[in-house]
C-alpha positions in Angstrom: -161.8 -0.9 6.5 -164.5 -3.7 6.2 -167.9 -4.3 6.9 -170.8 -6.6 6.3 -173.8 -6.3 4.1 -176.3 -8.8 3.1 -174.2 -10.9 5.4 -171.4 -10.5 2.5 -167.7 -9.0 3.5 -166.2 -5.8 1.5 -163.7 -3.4 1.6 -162.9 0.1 0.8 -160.8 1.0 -1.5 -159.6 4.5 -1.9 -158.6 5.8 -5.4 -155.3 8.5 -4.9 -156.0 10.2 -8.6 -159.3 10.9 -7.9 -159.6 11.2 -3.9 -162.5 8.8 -3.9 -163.3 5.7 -2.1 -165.6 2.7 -3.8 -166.5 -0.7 -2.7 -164.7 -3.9 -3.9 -165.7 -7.3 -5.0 -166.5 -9.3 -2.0 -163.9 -11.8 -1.1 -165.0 -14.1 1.6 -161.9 -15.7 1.9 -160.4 -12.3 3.7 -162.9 -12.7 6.5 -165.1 -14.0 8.6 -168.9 -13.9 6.7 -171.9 -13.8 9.2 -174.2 -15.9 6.7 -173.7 -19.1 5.8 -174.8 -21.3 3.6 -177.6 -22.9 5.7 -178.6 -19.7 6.2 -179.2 -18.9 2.8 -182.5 -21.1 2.8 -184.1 -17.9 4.7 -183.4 -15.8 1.8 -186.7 -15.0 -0.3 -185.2 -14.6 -4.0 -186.3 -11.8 -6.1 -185.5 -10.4 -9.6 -184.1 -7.5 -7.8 -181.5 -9.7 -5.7 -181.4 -12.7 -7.6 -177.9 -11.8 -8.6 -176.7 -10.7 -5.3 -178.1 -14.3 -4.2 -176.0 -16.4 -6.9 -173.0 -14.1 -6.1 -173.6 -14.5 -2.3 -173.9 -18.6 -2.8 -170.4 -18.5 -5.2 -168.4 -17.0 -2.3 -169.6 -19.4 0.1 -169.2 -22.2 -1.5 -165.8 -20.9 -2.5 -164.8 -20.6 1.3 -166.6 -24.3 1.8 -165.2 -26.1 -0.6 -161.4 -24.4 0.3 -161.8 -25.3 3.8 -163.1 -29.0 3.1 -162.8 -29.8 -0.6 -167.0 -30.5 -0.3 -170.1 -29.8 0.6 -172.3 -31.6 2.9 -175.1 -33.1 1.5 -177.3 -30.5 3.5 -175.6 -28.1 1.9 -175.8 -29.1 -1.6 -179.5 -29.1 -1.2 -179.5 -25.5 -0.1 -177.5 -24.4 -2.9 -179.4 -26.2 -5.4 -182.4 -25.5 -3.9 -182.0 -22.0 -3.9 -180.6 -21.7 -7.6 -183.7 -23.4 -8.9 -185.4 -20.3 -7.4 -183.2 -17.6 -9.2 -183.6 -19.7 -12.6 -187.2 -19.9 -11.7 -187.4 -15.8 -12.1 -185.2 -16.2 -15.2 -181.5 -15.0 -16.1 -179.3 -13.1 -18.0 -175.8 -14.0 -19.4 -174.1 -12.5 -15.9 -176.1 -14.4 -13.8 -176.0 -17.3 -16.2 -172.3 -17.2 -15.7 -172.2 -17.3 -12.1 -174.7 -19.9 -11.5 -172.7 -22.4 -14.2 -169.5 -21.4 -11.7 -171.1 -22.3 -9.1 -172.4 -25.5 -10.5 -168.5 -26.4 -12.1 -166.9 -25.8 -8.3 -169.2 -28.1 -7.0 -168.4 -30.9 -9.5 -165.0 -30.5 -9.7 -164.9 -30.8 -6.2 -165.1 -34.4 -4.1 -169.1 -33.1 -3.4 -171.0 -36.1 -3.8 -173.8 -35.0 -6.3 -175.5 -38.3 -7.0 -178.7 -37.9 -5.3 -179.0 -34.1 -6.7 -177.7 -35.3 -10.3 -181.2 -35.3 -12.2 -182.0 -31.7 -10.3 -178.9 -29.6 -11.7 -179.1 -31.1 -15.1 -182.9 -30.0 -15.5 -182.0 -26.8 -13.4 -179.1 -26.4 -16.5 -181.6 -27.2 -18.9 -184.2 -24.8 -17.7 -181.8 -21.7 -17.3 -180.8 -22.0 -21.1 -183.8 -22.6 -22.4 -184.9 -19.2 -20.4 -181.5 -17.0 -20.5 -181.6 -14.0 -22.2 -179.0 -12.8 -24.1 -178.0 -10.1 -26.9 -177.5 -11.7 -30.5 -178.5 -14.7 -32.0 -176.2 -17.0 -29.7 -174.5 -17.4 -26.5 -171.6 -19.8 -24.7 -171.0 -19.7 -20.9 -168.1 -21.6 -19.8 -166.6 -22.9 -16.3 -163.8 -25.5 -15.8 -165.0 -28.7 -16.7 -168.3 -27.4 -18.2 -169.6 -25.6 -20.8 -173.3 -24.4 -21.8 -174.1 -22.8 -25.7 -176.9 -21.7 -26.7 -178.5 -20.7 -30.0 -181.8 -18.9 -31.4 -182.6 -20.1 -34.7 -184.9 -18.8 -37.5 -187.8 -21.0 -38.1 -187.2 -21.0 -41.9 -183.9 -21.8 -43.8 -182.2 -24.2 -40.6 -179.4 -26.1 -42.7 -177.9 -28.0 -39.5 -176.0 -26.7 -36.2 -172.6 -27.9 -35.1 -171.7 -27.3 -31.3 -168.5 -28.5 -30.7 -165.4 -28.6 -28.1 -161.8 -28.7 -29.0 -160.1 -28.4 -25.8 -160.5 -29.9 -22.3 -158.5 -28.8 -18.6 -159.5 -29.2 -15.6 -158.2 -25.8 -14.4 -159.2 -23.9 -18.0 -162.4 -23.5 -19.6 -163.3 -25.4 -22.5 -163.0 -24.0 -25.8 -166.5 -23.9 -27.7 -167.4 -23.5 -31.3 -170.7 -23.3 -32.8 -171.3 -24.1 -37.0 -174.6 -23.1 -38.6 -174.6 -25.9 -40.6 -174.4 -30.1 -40.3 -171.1 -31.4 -40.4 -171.4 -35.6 -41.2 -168.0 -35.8 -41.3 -165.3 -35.9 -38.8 -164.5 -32.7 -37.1 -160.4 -31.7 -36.9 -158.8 -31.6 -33.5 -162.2 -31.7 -31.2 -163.1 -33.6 -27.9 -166.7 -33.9 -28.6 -169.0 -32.7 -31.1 -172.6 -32.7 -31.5 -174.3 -31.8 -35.3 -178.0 -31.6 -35.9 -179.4 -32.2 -39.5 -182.0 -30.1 -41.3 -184.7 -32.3 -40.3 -184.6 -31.0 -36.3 -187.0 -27.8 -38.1 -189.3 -30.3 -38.1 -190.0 -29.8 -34.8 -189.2 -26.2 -33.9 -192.1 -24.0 -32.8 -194.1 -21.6 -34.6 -192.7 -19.4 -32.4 -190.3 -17.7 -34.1 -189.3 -16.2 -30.9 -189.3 -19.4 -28.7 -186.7 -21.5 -31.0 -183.7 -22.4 -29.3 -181.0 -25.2 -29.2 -179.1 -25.7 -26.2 -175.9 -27.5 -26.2 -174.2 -28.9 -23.1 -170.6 -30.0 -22.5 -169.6 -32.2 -19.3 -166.0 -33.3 -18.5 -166.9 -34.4 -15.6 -169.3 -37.8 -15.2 -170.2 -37.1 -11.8 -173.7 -36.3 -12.5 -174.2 -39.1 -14.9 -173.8 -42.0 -12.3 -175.3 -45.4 -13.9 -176.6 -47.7 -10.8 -176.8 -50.3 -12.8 -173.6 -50.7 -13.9 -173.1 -52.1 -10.4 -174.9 -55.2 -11.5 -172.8 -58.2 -12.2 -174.2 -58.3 -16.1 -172.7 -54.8 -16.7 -170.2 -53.8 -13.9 -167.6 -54.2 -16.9 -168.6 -51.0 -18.8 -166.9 -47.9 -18.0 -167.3 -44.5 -18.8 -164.5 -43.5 -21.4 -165.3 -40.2 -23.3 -166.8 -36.8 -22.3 -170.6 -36.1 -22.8 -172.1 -33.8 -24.7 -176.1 -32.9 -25.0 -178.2 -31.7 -27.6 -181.6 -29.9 -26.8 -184.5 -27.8 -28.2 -186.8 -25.8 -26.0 -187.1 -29.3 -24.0 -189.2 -30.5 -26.7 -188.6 -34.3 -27.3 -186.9 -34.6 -30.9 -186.6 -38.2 -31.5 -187.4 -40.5 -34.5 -185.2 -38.6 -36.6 -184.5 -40.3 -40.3 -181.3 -38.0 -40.9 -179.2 -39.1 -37.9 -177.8 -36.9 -35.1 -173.9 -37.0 -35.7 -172.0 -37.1 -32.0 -168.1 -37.3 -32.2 -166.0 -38.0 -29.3 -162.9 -38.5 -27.9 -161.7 -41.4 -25.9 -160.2 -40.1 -22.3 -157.7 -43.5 -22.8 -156.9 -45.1 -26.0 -159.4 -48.3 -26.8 -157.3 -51.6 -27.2 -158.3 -53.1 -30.8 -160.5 -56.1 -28.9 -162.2 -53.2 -27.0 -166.0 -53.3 -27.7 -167.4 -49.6 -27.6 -170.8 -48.7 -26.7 -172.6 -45.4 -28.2 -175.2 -44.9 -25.1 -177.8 -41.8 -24.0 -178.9 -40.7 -20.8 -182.2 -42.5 -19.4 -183.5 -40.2 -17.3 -186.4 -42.9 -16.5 -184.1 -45.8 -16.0 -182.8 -47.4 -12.5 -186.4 -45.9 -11.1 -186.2 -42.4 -12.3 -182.4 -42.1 -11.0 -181.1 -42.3 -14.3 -178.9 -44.4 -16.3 -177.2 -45.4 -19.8 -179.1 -46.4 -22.6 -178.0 -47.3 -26.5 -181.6 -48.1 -28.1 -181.6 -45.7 -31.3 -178.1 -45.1 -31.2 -175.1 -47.0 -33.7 -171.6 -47.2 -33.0 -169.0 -46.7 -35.4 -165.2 -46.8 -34.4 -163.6 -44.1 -36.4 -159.8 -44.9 -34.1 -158.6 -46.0 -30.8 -159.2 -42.4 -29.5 -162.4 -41.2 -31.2 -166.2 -42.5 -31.8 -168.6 -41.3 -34.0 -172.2 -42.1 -32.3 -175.6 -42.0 -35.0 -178.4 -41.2 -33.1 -182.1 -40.7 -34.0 -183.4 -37.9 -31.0 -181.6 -35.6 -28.8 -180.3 -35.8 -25.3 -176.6 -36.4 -23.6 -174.4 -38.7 -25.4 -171.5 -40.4 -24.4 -169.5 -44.0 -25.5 -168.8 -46.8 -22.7 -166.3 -49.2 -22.8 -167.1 -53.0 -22.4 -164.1 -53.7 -20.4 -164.9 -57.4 -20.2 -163.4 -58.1 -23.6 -160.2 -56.8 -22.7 -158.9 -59.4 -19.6 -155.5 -58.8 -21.1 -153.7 -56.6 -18.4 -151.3 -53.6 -18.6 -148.2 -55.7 -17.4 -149.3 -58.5 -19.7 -149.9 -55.6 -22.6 -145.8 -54.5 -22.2 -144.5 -57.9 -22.3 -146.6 -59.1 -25.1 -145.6 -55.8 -27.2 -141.6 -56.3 -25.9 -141.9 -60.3 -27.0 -143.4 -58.7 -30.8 -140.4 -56.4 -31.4 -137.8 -58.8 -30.2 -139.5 -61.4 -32.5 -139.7 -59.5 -35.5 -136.3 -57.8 -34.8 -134.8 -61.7 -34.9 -137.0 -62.9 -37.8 -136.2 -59.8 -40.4 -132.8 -60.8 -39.1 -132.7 -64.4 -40.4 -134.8 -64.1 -43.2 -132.8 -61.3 -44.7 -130.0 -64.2 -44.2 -132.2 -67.3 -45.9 -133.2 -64.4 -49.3 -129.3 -64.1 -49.3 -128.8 -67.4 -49.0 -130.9 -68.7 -52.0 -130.5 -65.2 -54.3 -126.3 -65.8 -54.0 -126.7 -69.7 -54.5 -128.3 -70.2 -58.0 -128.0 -74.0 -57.3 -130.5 -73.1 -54.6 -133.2 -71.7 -56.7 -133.5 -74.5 -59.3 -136.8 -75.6 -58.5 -140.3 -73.9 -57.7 -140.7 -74.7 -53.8 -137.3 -72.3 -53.5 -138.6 -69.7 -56.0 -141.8 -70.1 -53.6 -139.2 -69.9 -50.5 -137.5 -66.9 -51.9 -140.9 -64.6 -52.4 -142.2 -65.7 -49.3 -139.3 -64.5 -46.7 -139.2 -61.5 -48.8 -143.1 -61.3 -48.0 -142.6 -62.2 -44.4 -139.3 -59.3 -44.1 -141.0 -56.7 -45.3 -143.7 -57.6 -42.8 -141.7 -57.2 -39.7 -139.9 -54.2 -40.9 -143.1 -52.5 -41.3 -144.1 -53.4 -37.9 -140.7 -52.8 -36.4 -140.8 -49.3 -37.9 -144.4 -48.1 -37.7 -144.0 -46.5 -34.2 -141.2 -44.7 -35.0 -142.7 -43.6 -38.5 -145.9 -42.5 -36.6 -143.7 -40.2 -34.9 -143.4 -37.6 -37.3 -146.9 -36.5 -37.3 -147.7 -36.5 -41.0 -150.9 -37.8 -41.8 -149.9 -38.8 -45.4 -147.0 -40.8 -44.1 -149.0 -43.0 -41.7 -151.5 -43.6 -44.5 -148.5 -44.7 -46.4 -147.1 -46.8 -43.9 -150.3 -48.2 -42.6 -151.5 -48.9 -46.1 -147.9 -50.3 -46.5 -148.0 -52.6 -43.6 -151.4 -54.3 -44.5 -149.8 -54.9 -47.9 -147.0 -56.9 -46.7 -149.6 -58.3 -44.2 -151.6 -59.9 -47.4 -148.5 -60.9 -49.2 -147.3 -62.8 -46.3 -150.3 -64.9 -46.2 -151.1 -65.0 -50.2 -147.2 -66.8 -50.5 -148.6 -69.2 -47.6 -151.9 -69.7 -49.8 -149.3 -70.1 -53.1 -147.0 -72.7 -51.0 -150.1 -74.5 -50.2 -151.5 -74.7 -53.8 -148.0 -76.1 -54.6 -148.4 -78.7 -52.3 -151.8 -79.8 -53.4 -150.5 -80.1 -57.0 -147.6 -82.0 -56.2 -149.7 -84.3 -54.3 -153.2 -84.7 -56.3 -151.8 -83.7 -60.1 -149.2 -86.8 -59.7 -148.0 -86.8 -63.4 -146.0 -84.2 -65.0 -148.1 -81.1 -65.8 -146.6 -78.4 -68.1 -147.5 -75.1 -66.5 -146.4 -72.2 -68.8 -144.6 -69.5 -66.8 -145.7 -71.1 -63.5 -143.5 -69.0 -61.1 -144.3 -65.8 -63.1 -148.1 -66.7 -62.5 -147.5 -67.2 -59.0 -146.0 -63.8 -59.0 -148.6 -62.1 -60.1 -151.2 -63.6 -57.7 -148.8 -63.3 -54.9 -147.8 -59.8 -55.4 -151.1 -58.7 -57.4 -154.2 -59.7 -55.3 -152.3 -57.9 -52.2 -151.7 -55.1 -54.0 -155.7 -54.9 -55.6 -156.9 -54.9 -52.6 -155.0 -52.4 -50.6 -155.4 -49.8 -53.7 -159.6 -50.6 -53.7 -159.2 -49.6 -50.0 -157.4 -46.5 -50.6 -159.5 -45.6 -53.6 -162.7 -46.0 -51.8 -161.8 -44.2 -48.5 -158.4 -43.7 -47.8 -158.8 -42.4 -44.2 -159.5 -46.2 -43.1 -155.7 -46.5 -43.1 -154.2 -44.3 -40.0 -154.6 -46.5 -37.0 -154.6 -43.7 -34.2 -154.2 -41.3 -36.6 -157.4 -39.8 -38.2 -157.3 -36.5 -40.0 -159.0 -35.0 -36.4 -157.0 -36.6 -33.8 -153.3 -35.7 -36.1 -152.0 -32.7 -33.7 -153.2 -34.4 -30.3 -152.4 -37.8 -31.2 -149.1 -38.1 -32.9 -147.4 -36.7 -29.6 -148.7 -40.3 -27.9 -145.7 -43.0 -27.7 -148.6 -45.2 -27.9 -149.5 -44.3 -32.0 -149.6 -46.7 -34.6 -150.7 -46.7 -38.0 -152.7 -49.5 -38.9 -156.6 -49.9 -40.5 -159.0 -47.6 -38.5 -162.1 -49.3 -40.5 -163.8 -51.9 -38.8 -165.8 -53.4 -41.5 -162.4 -52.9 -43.6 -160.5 -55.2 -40.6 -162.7 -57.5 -40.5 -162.8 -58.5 -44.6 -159.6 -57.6 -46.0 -157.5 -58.6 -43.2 -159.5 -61.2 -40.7 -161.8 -62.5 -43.5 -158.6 -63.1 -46.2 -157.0 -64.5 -43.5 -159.5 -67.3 -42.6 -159.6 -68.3 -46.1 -155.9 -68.7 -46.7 -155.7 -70.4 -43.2 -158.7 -72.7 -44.0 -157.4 -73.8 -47.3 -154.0 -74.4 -45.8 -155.3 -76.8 -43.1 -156.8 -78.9 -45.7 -153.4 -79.2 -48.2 -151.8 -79.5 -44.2 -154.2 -83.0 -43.5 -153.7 -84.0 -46.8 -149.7 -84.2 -46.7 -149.9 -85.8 -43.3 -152.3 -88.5 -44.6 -149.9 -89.1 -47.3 -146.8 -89.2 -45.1 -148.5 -91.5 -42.9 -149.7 -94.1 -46.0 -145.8 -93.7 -46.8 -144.4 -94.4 -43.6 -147.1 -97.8 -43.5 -145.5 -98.6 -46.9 -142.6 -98.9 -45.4 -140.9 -102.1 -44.4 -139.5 -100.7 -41.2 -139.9 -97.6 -38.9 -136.8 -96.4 -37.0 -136.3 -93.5 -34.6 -134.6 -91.7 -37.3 -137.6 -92.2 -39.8 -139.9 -90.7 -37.3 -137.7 -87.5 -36.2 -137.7 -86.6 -40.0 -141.2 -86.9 -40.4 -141.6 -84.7 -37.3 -139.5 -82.3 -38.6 -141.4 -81.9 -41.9 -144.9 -81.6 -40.2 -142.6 -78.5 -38.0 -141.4 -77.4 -41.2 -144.9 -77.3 -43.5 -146.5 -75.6 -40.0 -144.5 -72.9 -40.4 -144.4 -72.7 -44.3 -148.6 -72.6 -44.2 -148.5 -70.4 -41.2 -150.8 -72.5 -39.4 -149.6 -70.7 -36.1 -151.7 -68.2 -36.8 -154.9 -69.4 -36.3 -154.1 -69.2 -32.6 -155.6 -65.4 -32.8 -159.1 -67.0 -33.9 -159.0 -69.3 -30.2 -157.6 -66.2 -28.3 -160.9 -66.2 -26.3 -161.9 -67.3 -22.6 -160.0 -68.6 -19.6 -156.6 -69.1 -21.6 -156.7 -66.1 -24.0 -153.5 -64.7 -21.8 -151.7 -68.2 -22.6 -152.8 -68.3 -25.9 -151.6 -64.3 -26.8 -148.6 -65.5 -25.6 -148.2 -68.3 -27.4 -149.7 -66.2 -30.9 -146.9 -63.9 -29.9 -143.6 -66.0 -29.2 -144.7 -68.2 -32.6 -145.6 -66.1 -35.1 -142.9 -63.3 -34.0 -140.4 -65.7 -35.2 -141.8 -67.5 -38.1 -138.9 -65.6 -40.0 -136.2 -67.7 -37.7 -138.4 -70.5 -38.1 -138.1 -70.4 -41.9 -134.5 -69.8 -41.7 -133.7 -73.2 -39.2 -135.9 -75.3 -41.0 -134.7 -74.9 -44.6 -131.5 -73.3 -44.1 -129.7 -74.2 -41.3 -131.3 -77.7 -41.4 -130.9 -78.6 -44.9 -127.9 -80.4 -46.1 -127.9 -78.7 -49.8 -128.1 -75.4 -48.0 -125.2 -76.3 -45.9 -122.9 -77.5 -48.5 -123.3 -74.3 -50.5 -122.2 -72.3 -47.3 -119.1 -75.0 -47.0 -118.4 -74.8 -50.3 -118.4 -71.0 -50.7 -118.1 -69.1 -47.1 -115.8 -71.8 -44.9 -112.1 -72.6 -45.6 -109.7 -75.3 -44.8 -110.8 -78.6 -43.8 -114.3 -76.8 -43.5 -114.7 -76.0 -47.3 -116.3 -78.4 -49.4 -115.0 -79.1 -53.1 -116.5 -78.0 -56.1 -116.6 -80.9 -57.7 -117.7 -83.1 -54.8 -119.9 -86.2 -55.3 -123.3 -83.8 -54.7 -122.5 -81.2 -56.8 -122.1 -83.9 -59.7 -125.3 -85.6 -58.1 -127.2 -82.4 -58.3 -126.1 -80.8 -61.8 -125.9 -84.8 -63.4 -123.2 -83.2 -65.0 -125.0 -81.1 -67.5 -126.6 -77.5 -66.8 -130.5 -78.4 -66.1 -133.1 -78.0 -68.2 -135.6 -75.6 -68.0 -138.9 -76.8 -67.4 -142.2 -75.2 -66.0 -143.5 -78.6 -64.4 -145.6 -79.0 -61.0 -143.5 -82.2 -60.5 -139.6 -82.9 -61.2 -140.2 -86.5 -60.3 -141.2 -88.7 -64.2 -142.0 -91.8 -62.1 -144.5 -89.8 -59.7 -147.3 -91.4 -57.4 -149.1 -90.1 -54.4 -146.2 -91.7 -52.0 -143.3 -90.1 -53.5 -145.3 -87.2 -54.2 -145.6 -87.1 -50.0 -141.8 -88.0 -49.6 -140.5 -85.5 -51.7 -142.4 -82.8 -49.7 -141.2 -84.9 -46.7 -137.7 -84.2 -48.0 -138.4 -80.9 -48.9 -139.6 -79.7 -46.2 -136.4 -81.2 -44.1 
């Protein structure tokens, strides 16, 4: 049987064992209630009913919200309304409950909350600051929300951590609270919020009125900027949870030890992405509300997390300046498909040209192909790394993406110290004209090739070895590793931006200098010349090709990757420097007539195979095994011109 009270529907329920009969929970979605919600507006709440009221509004909205998937905004007003009045007579941890259900069906729904959004949030505020509760603290979750709370001695505070570790929109979030201040980054967490010692500063003398209140929204719905509307910043974007801090709705701010906010990105942040650490205004846009970053520093700690410094207390969250990132997703999969082809056919051709000149010891005579040699084996072990890193990531161990980030960005440095080394060659061939005897020249080279790479990727891992890890960071291991989109790369920004962009802009700077240099002297040569055929000008072509890709010039294309034609130019960065390995291997393999009588001589047969004792084989040994010598330049009759033609030569 059924019936209504209160304007509520129940039914009996008889027990067999004990021949009794008791009321059930209502469910409104058996019948057909009398009230509604309007109707609720003539309800006077008491503390007698008050929970009867919140219980009365949770089944209501319940049949609402199943029947239409929202409220009206006449509605919404009731309910809100009307809640305001039972936390206005205060709460327990039941009631507590119910109203913060009530509140997470309404927001998880397609209820438009806008206009109501500063209301519930002080309403939220209010009922944990005036809760009361057994114990010394208290969490109340809902789907999509969650609401801890904490009474603290006035003496002794050494820091609170309120923290979150797992988000669905169907489950509840999982809370944590710490009583102490945890700087560093938290394992496995959405969002996190840790107050230092110095929030005593500002707690009552009220031993008995000291409370912190932490709040935890996955749901943005009542944090609706209108300003990012505007044209100036309609390109920011929402991209982690928020999380609030509060105490007693005191105003904390001006704090010297900083608040410590950790959170999670919703979508992994592109490296170009700019990432703001913002609070909740409630007196911007007019009162309505808005994001704000003044007293708050960002610091990236990965592509999926941010750790936000703050000096007061309120709702945090990070935004995402979308306008530095015009690079679409289509655009994003070719780009990455163009890398790993590249790579795959550069480690492919360069492992060719360092078999080449290792099997051939005619080849290696001279410096520039010593130089050759430890550059392509610079430049393979490059593209391995990168070819591999995904698929190393993929084994979720932390250690080994240090490794093979740490790895990666030592092969990156080599690369570009051999370019710096190939330059400094270039310049001494050029200005030191005369023979200079260099004592163990290649072995010096060596060890500044080879050493200064290796120096500064163990300083970085002495220092703090976590900036290697890319997507990985000690917190984000479990959640992270499972992503097809992981790589291990350098998490640091500050360690980016001076070990890796910095060291490259030198190298590339100096380059381009030794680069205008050779082509002035190439072009004095050419004007020595008596005449200037076709042929002439091809081979000169070809060197300038050649020395590009020897100094890695392409390169700086990534510094001009900006603007209008930053999707041409990522391209272009892309296809280039992808396949400077095959460009190394055309240009002074396949393209140089030494190289290619070796291969006659030794890999073809027949009428292909060139004799042992043919006129350049006599040409080249003079008929005598060579010398050893440790000289910038072979040449005893050497001037600026021939300096520049023997690169010119070289190079072809």
């Amino acid at each position: 049987m059924s019936g209504p009270t209160t304007g509520k529907c129940i039914q009996a329920l008889l027990e067999i064992r004990t021949d009794t009969t008791k009321w059930t929970k209502p469910d409104m979605t058996n019948c057909n209630p009398r009230m509604t919600i309007p109707q609720i507006e003539n309800v006077t709440v008491t503390t007698e009913n008050a929970a009867e009221v919140v219980e009365t509004i949770q089944d209501l909205v319940n049949v609402q919200l199943s029947n239409s998937s929202r409220l009206s905004r006449e509605d919404l007003n009731t309910v809100v309304g009307k809640l305001k009045e039972v936390v206005d007579l205060g709460s327990n941890v039941d009631l507590g409950g119910n109203l913060v259900t009530v509140l997470a069906n309404i927001l998880v729904s397609n209820t438009d909350v806008t206009t109501l959004s500063i209301e519930v949030l002080k309403l939220m505020s209010k009922m944990g600051d005036t809760m009361d509760f057994q114990g010394t603290a208290e969490s109340i979750t809902a789907p999509s929300l969650a609401l801890s709370l904490c009474n603290v001695e006035t003496e002794g505070f050494s820091g609170l951590t309120f923290g979150v570790s797992s988000v669905s929109t169907n489950l509840e979030p999982e809370v944590f609270l710490e009583q102490k201040f945890v700087g560093d980054q938290i394992q496995n967490i959405k969002a996190s919020v840790s107050l230092p010692p110095e929030v005593q500063n500002f707690f009552s003398q009220d031993a008995n009125n000291t409370r912190l209140q932490f709040q935890f929204f996955a749901t943005d719905k009542l944090f609706q900027d209108r300003s990012l509307a505007n044209s100036t910043t309609r390109n920011r974007t929402l991209i982690s949870y928020i999380v609030s801090a509060s105490l007693n709705e005191s105003d904390v701010q001006n704090l010297k030890e900083r608040v410590v906010v950790n959170l999670s990105h919703q979508k992994a942040a592109q490296p170009n992405d700019q990432l703001h650490c913002v609070f909740w205004d409630f007196h911007n846009n007019g009162g309505h509300g808005g994001w704000n970053e003044k007293g708050c520093e960002t610091q990236s700690v990965s592509q999926y997390q941010t750790r936000c410094l703050c000096d007061h207390l309120t709702h945090f969250a990070v935004l995402l300046d979308v306008s530095r990132t015009p690079i679409g997703e289509v655009d994003s999969q070719i780009l990455t498909v163009i890398s790993y082809i590249g790579c795959g056919i550069s480690a492919i051709f360069l492992g060719i040209t360092l078999l080449t000149y290792l099997a051939f010891e005619k080849l290696r005579r001279d410096n520039p192909s010593k130089i050759l040699i430890n550059l392509s084996a610079a430049l393979l072990g490059l593209c391995m790394l990168f070819l591999l890193n995904t698929w190393l990531s993929s084994f979720s161990n932390y250690g080994l993406c240090i490794a093979t980030a740490a790895t990666l960005h030592y092969f990156l440095l080599a690369s570009f110290t051999w370019m710096g080394l190939e330059a400094m060659h270039m310049y001494l061939a050029l200005v030191k004209v005369f023979n200079i005897y260099v004592p163990s020249y290649i072995l010096k080279f060596c060890a500044v090739g080879w050493g200064v790479p290796l120096f500064i990727v163990s300083l970085v891992l002495a220092i703090d070895k976590d900036s290697y890890g890319g997507s990985l960071s000690i917190q984000k291991t479990a959640a992270v590793l499972q992503s097809s989109d992981s790589f291990c790369w350098v998490t640091r920004d500050e360690v980016l931006y001076v070990t890796v962009l910095g060291f490259i802009l030198l190298i590339l700077l100096a380059n381009l200098a030794v680069f205008i240099v050779v082509l002035i002297q190439i072009k004095r040569m050419r004007i020595n010349k008596s005449s200037a055929n076709t042929s002439s000008l091809a081979k000169d072509l070809r060197a300038v090709a050649s020395l590009t890709v020897l100094l890695g010039l392409t390169w700086s294309m990534g510094f001009f990757s900006f603007g209008p034609g930053r999707v041409v130019m990522m391209y272009l960065f892309s296809i280039l420097n992808t396949l400077q390995g095959f460009f190394v291997f055309l240009f002074h393999c396949l393209m140089k007539d030494n190289v290619r009588k070796q291969w006659r001589m030794h890999l073809c047969c027949g009428r292909f195979r060139l004799s042992n004792y043919s006129d350049w084989t006599q040409t080249v040994t003079g008929g005598q095994p060579p010398k050893k010598r440790h000289l910038v330049n072979l040449d005893s009759d050497s001037s600026p011109t021939t300096s520049a033609r023997k690169i010119s030569d070289l190079s072809s």
